[in-house]
N, C-alpha and C positions, 0 to 999 in steps of 0.2 A: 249239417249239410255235407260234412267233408265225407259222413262216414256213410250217407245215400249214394256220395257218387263214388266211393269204393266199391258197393254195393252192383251200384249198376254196372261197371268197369267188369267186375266177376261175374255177373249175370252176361254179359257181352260175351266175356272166352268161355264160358259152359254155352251158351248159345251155337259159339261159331266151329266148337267141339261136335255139340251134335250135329250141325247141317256137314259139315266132313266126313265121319263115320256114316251115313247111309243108314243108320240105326231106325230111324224114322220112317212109319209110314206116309204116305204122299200128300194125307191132309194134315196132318199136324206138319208136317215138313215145310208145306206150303204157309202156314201161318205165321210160323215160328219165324222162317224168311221176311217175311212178309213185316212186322215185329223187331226183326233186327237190324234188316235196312233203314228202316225207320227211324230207329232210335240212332244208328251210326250216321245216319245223310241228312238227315229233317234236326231231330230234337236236340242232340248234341251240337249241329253247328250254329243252329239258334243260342241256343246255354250259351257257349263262346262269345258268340258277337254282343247278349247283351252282355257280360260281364266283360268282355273288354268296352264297348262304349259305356257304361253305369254300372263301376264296379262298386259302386254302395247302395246296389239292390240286394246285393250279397255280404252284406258286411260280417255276418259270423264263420263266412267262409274263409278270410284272410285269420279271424281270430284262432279258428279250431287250427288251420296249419300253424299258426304261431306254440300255438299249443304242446301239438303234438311234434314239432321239432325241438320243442323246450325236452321231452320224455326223451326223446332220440340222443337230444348232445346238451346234455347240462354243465357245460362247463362251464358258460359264464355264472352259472347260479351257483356251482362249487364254488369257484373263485369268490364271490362276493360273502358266501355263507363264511369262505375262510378266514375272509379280511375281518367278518363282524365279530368271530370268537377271536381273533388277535387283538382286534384295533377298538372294536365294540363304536365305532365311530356312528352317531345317526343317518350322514349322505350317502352310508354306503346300506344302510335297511331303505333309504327312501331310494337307491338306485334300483338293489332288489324287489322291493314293490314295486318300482314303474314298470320291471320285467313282467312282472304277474299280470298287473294293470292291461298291459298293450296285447297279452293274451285272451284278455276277459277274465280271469281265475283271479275274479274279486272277494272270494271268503279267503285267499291263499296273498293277495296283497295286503288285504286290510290289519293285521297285525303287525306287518312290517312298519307304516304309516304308523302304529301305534304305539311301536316302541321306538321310532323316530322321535316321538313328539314326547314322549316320557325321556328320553334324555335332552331333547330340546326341544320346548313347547313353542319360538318362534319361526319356526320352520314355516314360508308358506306353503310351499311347494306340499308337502306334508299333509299340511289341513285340507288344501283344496284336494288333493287326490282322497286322501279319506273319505270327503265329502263324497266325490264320484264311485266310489266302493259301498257307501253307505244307501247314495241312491238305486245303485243296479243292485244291492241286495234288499230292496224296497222299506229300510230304514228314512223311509222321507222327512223325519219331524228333525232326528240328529245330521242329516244330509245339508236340512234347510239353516238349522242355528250353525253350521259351521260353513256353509257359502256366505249367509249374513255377514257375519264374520270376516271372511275374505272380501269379500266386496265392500263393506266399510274400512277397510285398508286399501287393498289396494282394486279398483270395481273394475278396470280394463286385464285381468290379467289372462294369462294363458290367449294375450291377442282378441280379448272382448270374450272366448268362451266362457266364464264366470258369469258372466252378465247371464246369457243363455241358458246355463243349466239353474243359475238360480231362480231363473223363471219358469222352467218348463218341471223343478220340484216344488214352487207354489202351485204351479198347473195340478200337479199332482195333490194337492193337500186342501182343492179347491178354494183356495185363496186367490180367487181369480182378478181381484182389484190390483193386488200387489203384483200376481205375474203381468198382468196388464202394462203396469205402472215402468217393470224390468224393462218387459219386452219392446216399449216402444220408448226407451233409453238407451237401448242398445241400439236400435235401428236408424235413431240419431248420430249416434256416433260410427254406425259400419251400415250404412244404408242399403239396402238390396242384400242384405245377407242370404241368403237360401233357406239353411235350414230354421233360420229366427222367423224370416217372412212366413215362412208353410207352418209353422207350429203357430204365430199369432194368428195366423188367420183363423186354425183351426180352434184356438181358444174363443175366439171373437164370435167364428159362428156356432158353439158352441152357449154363446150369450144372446142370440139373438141377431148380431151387428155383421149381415150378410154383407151390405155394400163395403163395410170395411175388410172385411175377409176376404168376399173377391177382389178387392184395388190389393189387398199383400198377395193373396195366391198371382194375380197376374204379374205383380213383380218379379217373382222367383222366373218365370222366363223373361220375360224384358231385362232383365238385369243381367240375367246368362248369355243373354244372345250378345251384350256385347261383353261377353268377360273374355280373355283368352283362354287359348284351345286347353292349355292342361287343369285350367279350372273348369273347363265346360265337361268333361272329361268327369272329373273326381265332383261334381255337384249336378251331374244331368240325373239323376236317382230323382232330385228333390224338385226338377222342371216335368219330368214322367207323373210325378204323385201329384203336384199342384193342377197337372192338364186333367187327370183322372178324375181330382177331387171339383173341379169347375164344371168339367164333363156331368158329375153327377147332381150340384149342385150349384151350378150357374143361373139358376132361376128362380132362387130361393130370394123374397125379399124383406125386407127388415121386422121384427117383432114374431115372423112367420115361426113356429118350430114343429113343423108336420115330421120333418127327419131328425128331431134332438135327440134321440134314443141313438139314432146310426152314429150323431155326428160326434156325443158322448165318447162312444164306446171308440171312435175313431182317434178321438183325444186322446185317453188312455192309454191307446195304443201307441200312439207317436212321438207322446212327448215321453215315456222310456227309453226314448234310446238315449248313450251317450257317445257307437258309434259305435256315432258314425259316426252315430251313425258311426261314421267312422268311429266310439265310442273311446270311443277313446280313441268305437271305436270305435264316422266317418268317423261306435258312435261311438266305447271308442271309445281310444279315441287320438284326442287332442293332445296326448301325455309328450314332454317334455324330458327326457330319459338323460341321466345325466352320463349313462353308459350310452356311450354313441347318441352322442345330443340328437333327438328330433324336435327342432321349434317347425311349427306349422300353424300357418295363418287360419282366422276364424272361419274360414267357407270350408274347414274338412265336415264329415260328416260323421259312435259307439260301437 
């Protein structure tokens, strides 16, 4: 996305080049105007306003800059590559990988994670982000034995995310009993979560189990309406999708599966992310960086 609205940004001053020069005849002059007001007063202050009120509609927009300011100024990645050929120390490849991680540049984390865990295999931090590396690069079978894993140690970790992502890579591997079984463990213990509620639902009707679908999807806004402002903020992405997803299937009732092929494909779709959502990044994501700690409670969104 970052590199579309570079894109547009330069289409903008070659646009606003030509309507100065006079270069143009009077009907392409007038289109072309016509096009660029457009895009500068209309489209662009729209862009803005959603991503400042649901900036995890856009979640790979936060990753690509993260990205592309790693290429810019890698000196924390120097520094830590310097400490691993001095020190060879594991916290300092799992600090490097949480760097990669919180960019998205999961084939570029996941060895870091793994020569973590080959000098110490009780690393959690370690296994779970592997895990997360393994699922955004659709390794789902090694993603799921090493969440199991974590979560039979320790199942609230990373703030109840564990819980979540080990349900939404059962989702993935159509082991729908088991993420079933996750997902409404987790929403015991973090009730109205957002991003848990819109993904069980969509596994639910997914199985047939509308009225239970629509009672999670209306939660993600009841639960928003009364969260405070800077969570409504960083999880209103997941009350937009839940309104959308009701909007189109608030009428659906139970055993019915006239739209299982949409609501499939819609599963699929959703429950990859890790963030966000925030993924780490909402989807994401969730990563805990032991360079410049980020802890961050379970309502982020890969």
């Amino acid at each position: 996305m970052l590199r579309w609205i570079l894109v547009v940004a330069l289409t903008l001053v070659i646009a606003a080049l030509l309507l100065s020069s006079g270069w143009l005849p009077p009907m392409p002059r007038a289109i072309l105007r016509f096009v660029f007001q457009t895009t500068l007063f209309v489209i662009i202050p729209v862009f803005l306003v959603a991503f400042l009120m649901a900036p995890g509609m856009f979640p790979s927009l936060a990753n690509e800059a993260r990205a592309l300011w790693q290429r810019f100024s890698g000196r924390e990645v120097s520094d830590l590559r310097q400490k691993i050929d001095q020190l060879d120390k594991p916290h300092h490849m799992v600090q490097l990988g949480n760097i990669f991680l919180r960019a998205a540049r999961f084939s570029k984390a996941k060895p870091w994670y793994e020569k973590a865990l080959q000098r110490d295999s009780t690393l959690l931090e370690a296994r779970y982000k592997l895990a997360l590396c393994q699922y955004h690069l659709s390794e789902h079978t090694q993603a799921m034995e090493r969440l199991e894993q974590v979560h039979a140690e320790k199942a609230d970790y990373d703030y109840g995310m564990a819980y979540l992502r080990l349900a939404q890579v059962h989702a993935r591997l159509d082991n729908h009993d088991r993420a079933a079984e996750v997902f409404a463990e987790m929403l015991r213990f973090y009730p109205g979560h957002a991003e848990a509620s819109y993904s069980f639902g969509l596994l639910l009707s997914s199985l047939g189990q509308w009225s239970e679908a629509h009672h999670h999807m209306r939660n993600v806004n009841a639960t928003l309406r009364q969260s405070p402002p800077f969570q409504r903020r960083r999880n209103r992405h997941w009350a937009i999708k839940s309104w959308w997803w009701l909007l189109r299937f608030g009428n659906q009732k139970d055993g019915t599966s006239e739209h299982a092929t949409t609501v499939d494909s819609s599963v699929a779709q959703e429950l990859t992310t890790v963030q966000s959502e925030e993924t780490v990044s909402q989807s994401s994501s969730s990563t805990c960086a032991a360079v410049g700690e980020e802890k961050r409670d379970p309502s982020i969104s890969e």
